[in-house]
N, C-alpha and C positions, 0 to 999 in steps of 0.2 A: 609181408611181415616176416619178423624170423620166426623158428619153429615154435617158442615158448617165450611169448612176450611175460613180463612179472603181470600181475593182478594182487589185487589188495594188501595185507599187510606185508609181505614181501616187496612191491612196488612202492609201499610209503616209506618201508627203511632204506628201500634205493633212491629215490630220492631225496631224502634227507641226506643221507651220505655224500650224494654229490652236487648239494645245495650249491656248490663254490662250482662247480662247470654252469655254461649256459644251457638253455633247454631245449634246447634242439640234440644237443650234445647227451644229456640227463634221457631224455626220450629215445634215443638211438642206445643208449647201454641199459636202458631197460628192456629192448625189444622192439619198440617200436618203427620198424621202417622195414623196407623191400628193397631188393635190388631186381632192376630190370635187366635183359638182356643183354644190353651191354655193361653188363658188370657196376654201374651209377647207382648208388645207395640214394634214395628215399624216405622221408623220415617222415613217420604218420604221426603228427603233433594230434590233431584230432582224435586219434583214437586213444593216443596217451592221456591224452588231456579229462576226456570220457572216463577212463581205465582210471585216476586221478583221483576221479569227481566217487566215482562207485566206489571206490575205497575205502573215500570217506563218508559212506552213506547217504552222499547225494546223485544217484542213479539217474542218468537223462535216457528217454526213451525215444529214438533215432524216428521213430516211426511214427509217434503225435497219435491225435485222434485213430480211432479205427477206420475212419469214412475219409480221414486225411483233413477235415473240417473242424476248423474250430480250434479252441484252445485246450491243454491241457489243466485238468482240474489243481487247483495247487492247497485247496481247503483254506482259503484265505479272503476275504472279503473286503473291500471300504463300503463306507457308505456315501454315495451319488451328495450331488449340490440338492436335488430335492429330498432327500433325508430317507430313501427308499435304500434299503439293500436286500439285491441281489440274489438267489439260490439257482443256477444254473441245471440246465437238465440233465447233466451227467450224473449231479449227485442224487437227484431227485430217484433217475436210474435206477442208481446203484441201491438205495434203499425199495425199487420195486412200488412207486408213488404214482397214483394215476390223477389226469386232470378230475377233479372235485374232490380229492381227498382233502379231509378237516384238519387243523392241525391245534390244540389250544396253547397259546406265548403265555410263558411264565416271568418276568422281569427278575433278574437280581440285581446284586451290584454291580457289577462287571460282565454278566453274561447276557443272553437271549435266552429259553429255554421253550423247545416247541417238545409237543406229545399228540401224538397222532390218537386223532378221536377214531373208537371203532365204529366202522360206521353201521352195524348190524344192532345196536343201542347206545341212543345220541346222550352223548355227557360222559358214558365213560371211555375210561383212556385205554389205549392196548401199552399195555408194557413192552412190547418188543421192538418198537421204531422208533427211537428216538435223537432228536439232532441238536447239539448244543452248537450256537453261533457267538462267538465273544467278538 
């Protein structure tokens, strides 16, 4: 790669500017490519492409899961043909949730609303875990 590929907004106003070249071309006058040994320029579209995406605040993580397993979490859910959704263990994790913890569903119009019951007195709620699912 050359010495100082563009990133972020420097990279979005170079590309725009040379929205009219192709992007192989756009990608190689932002930085992006290497020349090997024999002097053959290289043009790293993936990492432009990456470089791109982060610009615009959509960051991809090369590296996936930490265990390499699995999917990345995207905070987004459907609901299954049997009407069940979903809460995967990363997020579960990430809020520090062990198998039996209580949770009480609150229904609105458009949302799910769970509140983590404490479990040291049953019924009340701990104000500090809490997970909205829409």
């Amino acid at each position: 790669m050359s010495d100082s590929p563009l990133t972020g907004k420097a990279l979005l106003q170079k590309v725009k500017e040379l929205s009219h070249l192709p992007r192989r071309e756009t990608a190689k006058r932002c930085g992006y490519y290497s020349t090997n040994k024999a002097g053959q320029t290289r043009v790293n579209l993936t990492d432009f492409y990456d470089a791109v995406l982060a610009a615009k605040g959509v960051p991809l993580d090369p590296d996936g899961a930490k265990d390499g397993r699995g999917r990345e979490p995207t905070y987004r859910v459907s609901v299954h043909k049997n009407g069940q959704i979903v809460i995967g263990s990363t997020y579960t994790q990430e809020m520090g949730l062990k198998p039996g913890d209580e949770f009480e569903i609150k229904l609105g119009y458009k949302h799910i609303h769970l509140k983590q019951l404490d479990a040291s007195s049953e019924g009340n709620v701990a104000e500090d875990s809490e997970a909205d699912v829409a």
